[in-house]
C-alpha positions in Angstrom: 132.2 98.7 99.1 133.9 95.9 96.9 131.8 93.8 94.3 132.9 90.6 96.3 131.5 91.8 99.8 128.5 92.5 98.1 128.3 88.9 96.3 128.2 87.4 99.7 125.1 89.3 101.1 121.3 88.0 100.7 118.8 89.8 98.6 117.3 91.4 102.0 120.8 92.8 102.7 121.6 93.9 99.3 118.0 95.9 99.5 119.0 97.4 103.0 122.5 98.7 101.2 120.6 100.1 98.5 118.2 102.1 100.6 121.0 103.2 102.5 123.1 104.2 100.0 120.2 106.1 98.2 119.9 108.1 101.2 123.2 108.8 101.8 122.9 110.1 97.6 119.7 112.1 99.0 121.7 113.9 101.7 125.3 114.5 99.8 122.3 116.1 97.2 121.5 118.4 99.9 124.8 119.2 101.4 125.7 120.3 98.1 122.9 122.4 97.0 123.1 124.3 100.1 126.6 124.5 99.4 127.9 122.6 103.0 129.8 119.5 100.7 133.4 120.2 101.3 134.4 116.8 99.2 132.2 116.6 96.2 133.8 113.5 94.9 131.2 111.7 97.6 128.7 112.0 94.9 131.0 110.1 92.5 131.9 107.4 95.2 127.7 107.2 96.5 127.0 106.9 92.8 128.8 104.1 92.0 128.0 102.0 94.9 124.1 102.3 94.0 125.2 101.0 90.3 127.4 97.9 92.0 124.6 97.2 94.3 121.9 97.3 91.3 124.2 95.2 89.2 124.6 92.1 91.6 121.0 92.2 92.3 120.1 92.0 88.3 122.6 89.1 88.5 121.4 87.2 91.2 118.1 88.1 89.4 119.6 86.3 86.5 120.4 83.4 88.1 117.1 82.5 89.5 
């Protein structure tokens, strides 16, 4: 997911993303300790959409 969709979203939405997005994290976890991940660059990709998501909350945050 791109920075700019998630600019456009409300706080509630940009929660909602984040819960999903640490469960999806939760799973990939699992697929790959039980060693059922066949693309392990998930993780990377998962990862970096929680850190997007957290960012343009902290600056929406800011901007309050």
């Amino acid at each position: 997911m791109k920075a700019t969709e998630l600019r456009q979203k409300n706080d509630a939405d940009l929660a909602k993303e984040l819960l999903d997005l640490r469960k999806a994290q939760f799973s990939l976890r699992m697929q790959l300790a039980t060693q059922q991940l066949s693309n392990s660059s998930q993780l990377g990709k998962v990862r970096k959409d929680i850190a997007r998501v957290k960012t343009i909350q902290s600056e929406k945050a800011a901007a309050k």
